[in-house]
C-alpha positions as CSV (number, residue, x, y, z in Angstrom):
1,X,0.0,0.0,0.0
2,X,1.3,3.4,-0.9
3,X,2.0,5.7,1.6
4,X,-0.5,8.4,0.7
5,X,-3.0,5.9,0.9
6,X,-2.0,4.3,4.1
7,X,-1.9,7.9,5.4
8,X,-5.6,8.3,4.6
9,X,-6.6,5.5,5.6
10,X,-5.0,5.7,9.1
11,X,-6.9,9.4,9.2
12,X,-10.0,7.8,8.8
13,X,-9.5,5.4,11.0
14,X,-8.1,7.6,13.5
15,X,-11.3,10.2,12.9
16,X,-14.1,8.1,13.4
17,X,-12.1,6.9,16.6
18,X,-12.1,10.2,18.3
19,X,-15.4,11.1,16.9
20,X,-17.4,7.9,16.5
21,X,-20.6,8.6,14.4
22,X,-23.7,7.3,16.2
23,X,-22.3,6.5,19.9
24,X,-25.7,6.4,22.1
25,X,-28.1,3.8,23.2
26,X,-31.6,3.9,20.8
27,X,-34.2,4.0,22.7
28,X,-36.7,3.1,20.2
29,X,-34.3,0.0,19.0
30,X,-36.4,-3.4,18.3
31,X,-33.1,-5.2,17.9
32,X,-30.0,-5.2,19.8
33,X,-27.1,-7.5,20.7
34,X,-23.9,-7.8,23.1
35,X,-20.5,-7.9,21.7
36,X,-17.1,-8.9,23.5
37,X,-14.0,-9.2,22.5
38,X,-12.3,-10.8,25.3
39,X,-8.3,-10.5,23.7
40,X,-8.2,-6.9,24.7
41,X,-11.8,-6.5,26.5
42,X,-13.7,-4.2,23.8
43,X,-17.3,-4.6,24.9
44,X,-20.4,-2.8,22.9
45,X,-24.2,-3.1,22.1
46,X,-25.5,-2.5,18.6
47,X,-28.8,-1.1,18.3
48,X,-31.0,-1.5,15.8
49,X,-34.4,0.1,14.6
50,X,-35.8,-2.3,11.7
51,X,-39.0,-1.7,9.9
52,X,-41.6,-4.1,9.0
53,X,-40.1,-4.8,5.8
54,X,-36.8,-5.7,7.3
55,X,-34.6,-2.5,6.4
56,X,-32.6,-0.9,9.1
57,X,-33.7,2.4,9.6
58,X,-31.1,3.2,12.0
59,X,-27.7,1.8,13.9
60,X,-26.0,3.0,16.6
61,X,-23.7,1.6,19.3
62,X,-22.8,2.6,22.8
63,X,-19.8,1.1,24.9
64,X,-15.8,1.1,24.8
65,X,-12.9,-0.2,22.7
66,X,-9.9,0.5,21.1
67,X,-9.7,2.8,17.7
68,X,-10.4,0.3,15.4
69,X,-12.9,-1.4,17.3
70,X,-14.6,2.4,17.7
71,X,-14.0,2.9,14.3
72,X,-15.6,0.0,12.6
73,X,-18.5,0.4,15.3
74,X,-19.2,3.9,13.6
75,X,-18.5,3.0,10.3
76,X,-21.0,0.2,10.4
77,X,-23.1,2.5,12.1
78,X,-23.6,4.3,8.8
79,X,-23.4,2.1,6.1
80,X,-26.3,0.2,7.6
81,X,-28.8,3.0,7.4
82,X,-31.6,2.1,4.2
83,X,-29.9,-1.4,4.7
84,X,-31.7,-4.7,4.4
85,X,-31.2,-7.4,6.9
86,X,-29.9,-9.4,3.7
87,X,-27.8,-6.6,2.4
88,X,-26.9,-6.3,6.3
89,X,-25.9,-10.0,6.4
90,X,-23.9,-9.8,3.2
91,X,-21.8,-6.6,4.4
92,X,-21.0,-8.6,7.5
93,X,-19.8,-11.8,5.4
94,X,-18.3,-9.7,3.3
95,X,-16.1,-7.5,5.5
96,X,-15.3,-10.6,7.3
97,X,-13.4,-11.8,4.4
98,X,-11.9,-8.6,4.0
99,X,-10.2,-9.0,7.4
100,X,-9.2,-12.0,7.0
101,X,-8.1,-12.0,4.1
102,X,-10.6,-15.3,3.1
103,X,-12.0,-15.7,-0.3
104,X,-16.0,-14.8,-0.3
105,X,-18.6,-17.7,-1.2
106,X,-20.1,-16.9,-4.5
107,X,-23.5,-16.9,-3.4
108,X,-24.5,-13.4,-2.4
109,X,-22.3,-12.1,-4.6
110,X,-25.1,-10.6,-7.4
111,X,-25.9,-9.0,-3.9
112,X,-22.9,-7.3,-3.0
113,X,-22.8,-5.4,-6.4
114,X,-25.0,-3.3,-5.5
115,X,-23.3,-2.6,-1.9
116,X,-20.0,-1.9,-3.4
117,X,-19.7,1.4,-2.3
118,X,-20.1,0.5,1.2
119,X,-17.3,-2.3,0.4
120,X,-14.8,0.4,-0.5
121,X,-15.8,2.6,2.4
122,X,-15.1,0.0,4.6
123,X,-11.6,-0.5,2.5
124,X,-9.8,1.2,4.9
125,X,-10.1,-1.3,7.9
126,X,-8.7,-3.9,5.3
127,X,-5.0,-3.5,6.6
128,X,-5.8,-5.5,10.1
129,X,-5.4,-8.6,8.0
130,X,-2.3,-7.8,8.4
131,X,-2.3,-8.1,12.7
132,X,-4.3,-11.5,13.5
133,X,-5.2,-10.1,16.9
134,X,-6.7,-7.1,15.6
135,X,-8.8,-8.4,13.0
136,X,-11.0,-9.3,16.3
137,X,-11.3,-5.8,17.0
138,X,-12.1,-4.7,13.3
139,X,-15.3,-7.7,13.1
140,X,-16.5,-7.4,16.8
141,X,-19.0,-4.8,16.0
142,X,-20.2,-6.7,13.0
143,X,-20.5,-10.0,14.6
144,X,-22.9,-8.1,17.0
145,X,-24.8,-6.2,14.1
146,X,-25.1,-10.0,12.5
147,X,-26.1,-11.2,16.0
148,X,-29.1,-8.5,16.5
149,X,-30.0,-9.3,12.9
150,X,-31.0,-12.5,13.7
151,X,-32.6,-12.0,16.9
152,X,-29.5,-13.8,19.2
153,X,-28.3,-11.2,22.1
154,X,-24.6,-11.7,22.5
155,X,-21.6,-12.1,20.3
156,X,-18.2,-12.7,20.8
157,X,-14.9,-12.7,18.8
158,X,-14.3,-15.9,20.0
């Protein structure tokens, strides 16, 4: 990676760290999950408000972490906005193999053309691949988005 990119991307990352978009409980959520990561003890709740015909209408998160854990939390928080709980569910596979560097399953992938913006947003928090342990920080608040998406309360890294 160049360093004028890695510089941006560190900005970003460093940005929505220090001024995470969406931190506060919703009190009007009708989903929400539990999220731990228990290799350096980043705990949050996702909240979700999902309308009847399954898009999420809004995200937030509340709790503590480190910058990339805060980071992706607020990121996620507004991509998932308009969102179906499929389009949802694809994002989470998806950045999850951006992480770790896996290969996606083809199915879903007619799906993720159309979220491809919100792939390349989400670009930026690719380089954790890079630092095994921290790829647990970068996926914890999607493992609890995915968990709250299907109705389970708690998530872990684990």
């Amino acid at each position: 990676m160049k360093d004028d990119l890695r510089d941006l991307y560190q900005e970003v990352i460093l940005d929505h760290g220090r001024r995470p978009r969406n931190l506060r409980p919703l009190s009007d959520a009708n989903r929400q999950a539990n999220g731990h990561n228990p290799m350096c003890g980043d705990t949050l709740t996702v909240f979700l408000k999902v309308d009847k015909v399954g898009l999420v209408r809004e995200a937030t998160f509340d709790g503590h972490g480190c910058a990339i854990s805060v980071a992706s939390a607020s990121m996620m928080t507004e991509i998932l906005a308009g969102k179906s709980e499929e389009e949802a569910r694809a994002l989470f596979h998806a950045f999850q193999a951006m992480c770790t560097g896996d290969s996606l399953k083809e199915s879903g992938s007619m799906l993720l053309e159309g979220l491809q913006d919100a792939l390349e947003r989400l670009q930026v928090l690719s380089g954790v691949r890079r630092f095994p342990v921290r790829v647990k920080c970068a996926t914890l608040a999607w493992h609890t988005m995915a968990a709250a998406v299907d109705g389970t309360s708690t998530a872990s890294t684990e």
